[in-house]
C-alpha positions in Angstrom: -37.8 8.9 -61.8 -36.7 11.3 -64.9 -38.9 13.0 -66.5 -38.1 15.1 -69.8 -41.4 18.1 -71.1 -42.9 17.4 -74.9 -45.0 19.4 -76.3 -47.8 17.5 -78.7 -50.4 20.5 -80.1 -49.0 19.7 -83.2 -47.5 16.8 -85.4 -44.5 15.1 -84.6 -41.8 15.1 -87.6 -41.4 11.7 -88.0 -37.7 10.7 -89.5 -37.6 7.0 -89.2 -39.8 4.2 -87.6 -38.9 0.5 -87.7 -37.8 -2.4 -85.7 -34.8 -2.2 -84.3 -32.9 -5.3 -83.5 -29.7 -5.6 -81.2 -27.6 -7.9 -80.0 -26.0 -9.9 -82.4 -23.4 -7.1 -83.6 -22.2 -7.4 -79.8 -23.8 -6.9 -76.0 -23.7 -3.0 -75.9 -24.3 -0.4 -77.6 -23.4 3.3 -77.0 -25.1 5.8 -79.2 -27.1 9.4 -79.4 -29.0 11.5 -81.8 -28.1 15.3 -82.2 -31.7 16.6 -83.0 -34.4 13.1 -82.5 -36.5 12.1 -79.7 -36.2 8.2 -79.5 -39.3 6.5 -78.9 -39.0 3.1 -77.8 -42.0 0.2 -76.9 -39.5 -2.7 -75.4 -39.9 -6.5 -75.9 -37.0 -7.2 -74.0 -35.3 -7.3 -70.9 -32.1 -5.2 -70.7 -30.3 -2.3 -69.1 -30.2 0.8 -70.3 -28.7 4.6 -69.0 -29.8 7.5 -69.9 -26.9 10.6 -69.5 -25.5 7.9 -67.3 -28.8 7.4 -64.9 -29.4 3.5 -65.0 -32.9 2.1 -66.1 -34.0 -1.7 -66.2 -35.6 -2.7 -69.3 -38.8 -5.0 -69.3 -41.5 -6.0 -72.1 -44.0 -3.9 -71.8 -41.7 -0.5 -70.8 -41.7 2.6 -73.2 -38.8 4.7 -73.1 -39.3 8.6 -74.4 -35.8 10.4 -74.8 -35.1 13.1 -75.7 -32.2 14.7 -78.2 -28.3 15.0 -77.4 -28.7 12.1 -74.9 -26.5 9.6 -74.9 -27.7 6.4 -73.8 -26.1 2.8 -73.3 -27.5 -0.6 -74.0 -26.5 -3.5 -72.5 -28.2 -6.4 -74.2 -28.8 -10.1 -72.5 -28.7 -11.8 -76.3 -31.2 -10.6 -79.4 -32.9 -8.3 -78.6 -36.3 -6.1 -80.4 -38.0 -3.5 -80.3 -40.0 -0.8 -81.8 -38.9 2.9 -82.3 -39.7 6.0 -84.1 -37.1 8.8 -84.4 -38.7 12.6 -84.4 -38.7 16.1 -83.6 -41.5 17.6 -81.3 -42.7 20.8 -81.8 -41.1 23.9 -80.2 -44.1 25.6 -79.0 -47.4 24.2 -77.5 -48.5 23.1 -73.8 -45.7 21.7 -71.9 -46.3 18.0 -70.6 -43.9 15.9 -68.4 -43.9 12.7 -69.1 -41.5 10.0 -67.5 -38.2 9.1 -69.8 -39.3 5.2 -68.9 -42.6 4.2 -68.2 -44.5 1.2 -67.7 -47.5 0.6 -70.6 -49.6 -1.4 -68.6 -53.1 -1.8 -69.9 -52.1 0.7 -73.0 -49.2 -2.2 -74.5 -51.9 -3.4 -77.1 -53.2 -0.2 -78.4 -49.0 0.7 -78.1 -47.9 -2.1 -79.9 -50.7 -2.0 -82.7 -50.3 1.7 -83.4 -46.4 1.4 -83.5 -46.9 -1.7 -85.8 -49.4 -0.1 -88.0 -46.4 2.9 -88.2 -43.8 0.6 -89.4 -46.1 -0.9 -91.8 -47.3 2.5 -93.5 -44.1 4.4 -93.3 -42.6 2.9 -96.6 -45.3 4.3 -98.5 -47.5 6.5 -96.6 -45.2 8.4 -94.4 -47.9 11.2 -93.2 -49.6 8.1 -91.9 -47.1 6.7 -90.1 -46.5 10.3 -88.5 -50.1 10.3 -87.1 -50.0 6.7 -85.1 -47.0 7.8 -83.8 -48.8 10.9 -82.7 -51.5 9.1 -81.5 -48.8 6.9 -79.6 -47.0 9.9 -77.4 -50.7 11.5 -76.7 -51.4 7.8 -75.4 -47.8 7.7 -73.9 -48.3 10.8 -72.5 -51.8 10.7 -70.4 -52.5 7.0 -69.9 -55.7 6.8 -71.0 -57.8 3.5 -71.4 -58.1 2.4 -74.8 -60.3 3.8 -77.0 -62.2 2.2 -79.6 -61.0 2.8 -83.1 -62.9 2.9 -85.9 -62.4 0.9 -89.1 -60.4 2.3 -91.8 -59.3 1.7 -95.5 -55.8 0.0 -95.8 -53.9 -1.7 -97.8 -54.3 -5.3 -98.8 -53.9 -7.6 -95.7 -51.0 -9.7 -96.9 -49.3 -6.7 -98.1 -49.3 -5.1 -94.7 -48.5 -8.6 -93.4 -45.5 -9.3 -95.8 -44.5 -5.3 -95.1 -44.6 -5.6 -91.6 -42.6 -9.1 -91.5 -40.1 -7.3 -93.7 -39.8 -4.6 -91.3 -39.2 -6.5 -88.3 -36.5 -8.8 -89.8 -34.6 -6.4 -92.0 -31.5 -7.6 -89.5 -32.0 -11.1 -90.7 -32.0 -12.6 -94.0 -34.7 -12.9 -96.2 -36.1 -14.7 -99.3 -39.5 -14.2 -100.9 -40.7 -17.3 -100.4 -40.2 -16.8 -96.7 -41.9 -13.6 -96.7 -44.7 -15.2 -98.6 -45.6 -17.6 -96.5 -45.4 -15.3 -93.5 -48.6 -13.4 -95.4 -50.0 -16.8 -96.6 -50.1 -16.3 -99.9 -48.3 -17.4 -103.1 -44.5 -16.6 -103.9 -46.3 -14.9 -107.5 -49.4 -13.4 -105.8 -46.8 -11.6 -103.4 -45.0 -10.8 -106.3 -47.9 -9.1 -107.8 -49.3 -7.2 -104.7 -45.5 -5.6 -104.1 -45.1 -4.5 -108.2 -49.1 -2.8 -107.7 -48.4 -1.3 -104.4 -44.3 0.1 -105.5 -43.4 -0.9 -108.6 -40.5 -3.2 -107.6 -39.5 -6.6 -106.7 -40.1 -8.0 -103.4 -36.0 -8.1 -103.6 -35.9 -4.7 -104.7 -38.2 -3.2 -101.6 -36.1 -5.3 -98.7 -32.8 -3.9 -100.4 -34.1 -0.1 -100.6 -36.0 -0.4 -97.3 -32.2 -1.8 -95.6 -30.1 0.8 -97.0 -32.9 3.6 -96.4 -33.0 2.7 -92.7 -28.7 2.6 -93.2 -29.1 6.1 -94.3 -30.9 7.2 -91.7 -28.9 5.3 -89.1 -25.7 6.9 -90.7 -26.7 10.4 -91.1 -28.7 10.9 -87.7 -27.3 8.2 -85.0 -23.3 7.9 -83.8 -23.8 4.5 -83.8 -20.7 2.2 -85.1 -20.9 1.8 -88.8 -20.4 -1.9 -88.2 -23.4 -1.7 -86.1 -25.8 -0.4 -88.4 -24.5 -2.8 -91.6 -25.4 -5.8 -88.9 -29.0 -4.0 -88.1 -30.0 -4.1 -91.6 -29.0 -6.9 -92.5 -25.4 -6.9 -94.1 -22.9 -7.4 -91.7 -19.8 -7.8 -94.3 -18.4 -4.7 -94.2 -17.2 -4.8 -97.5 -20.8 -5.6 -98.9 -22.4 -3.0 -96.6 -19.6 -0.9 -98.3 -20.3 -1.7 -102.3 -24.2 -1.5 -101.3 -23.9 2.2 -99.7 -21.8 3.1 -102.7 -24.7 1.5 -105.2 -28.0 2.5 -103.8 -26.8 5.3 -101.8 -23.9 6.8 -104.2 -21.0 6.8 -101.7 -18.8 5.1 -99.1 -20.8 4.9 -95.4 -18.4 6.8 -94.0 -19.3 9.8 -96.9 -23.0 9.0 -95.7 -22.3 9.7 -92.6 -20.7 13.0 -93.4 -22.7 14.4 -96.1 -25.5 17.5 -95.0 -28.4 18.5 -96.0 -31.8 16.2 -96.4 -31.0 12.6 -98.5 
């Protein structure tokens, strides 16, 4: 078993959290990130090396790796699951934790924090951050569930329609679709997205794909045709004329550019 040592005193910097979906841009995938920690809750089965140690994916498994690793996918067809992308902190009590691990009887509280991180990370970022804290103390000790306490959130058909935007940015999408996913109305979605961010329900899947581009460009060597197919535009020449209109240059210029977006 590999293990890797985190440190959780403090926040996580949380860069990215989503749904990632694989598979349909091709059967492998070879990839690292410089400077994030990939957190992964599978839904599928697959294989997967880690600096070139083999691992079988399962539903159910987490995966915890750390920076500069290079792993290797090796999809059986579509394939989801949910990630966030961080940095630990430096300093702090050293834990060991397994690179892949089982979730057992933590996969719901796993899957509902993760999910609740995907849905607040458009628009409450620091939010996002702390259920994906919660997640790696959870990931890290094992614990039984604990019982949570109710909190304020936003509308339930908004963090529905969000969250089914999120996991399908690969795919595409109409309004109507997404409306009926949150069971309400094609207007009363309408309303609820230009309350909550002042756009279109168009406008917030097209920022939301080439934000998640960005990141995928500036902090992944994953194959630029690869990420246009994981959010959603797998033309290459529309993938190019989006990153040039929302993004103000080419992918490739993306890719190379420094300094925070």
């Amino acid at each position: 078993m590999i293990e890797t040592v985190v440190r959780l005193d403090e926040p996580p910097v949380v860069a990215n959290v989503g749904v990632g979906v694989h598979g349909p841009a091709g059967h492998t995938d070879v990839f690292r990130l410089p400077d994030l920690w990939q957190l992964h809750l599978y839904r599928y089965e697959a294989d997967l090396a880690i600096d070139g140690t083999p691992h079988t994916i399962r539903p159910g498994r987490v995966s915890l790796v750390p920076p500069a690793t290079t792993v290797r996918y090796r999809y059986r067809g579509r394939s989801e699951h949910l990630y966030a992308h961080l940095r630990l902190p430096a300093t702090g009590e050293p834990r060991t934790v397994p690179v892949m691990q089982d979730a057992g009887p933590e996969l719901p509280t796993l899957s509902a924090l993760m999910l609740q991180a995907v849905a607040a990370w458009p628009s409450t970022p620091v939010r996002a951050a702390a259920e994906i804290w919660a997640a790696l103390w959870r990931i890290a000790h094992l614990t039984p569930p604990a019982p949570q306490d109710p909190r304020d959130g936003p509308h339930p058909a908004l963090t529905a329609a969000i969250s089914y935007i999120e996991s399908r940015l690969a795919d595409p999408l109409t309004v109507p679709e997404v409306a009926r996913a949150a069971r309400i109305s094609h207007n009363h979605l309408t309303r609820l997205f230009r309350a909550a961010t002042g756009e279109t329900v168009v406008a917030y899947i097209r920022q939301r794909r080439l934000d998640r581009a960005r990141h995928l460009l500036r902090e992944s060597t994953l194959s630029i045709p690869a990420i246009a197919a994981t959010v959603g535009i797998p033309d290459l020449q529309a993938f190019n004329k989006a990153c040039r209109r929302e993004l103000g240059a080419s992918p490739r210029a993306v890719r190379g550019a420094q300094g925070p977006p």
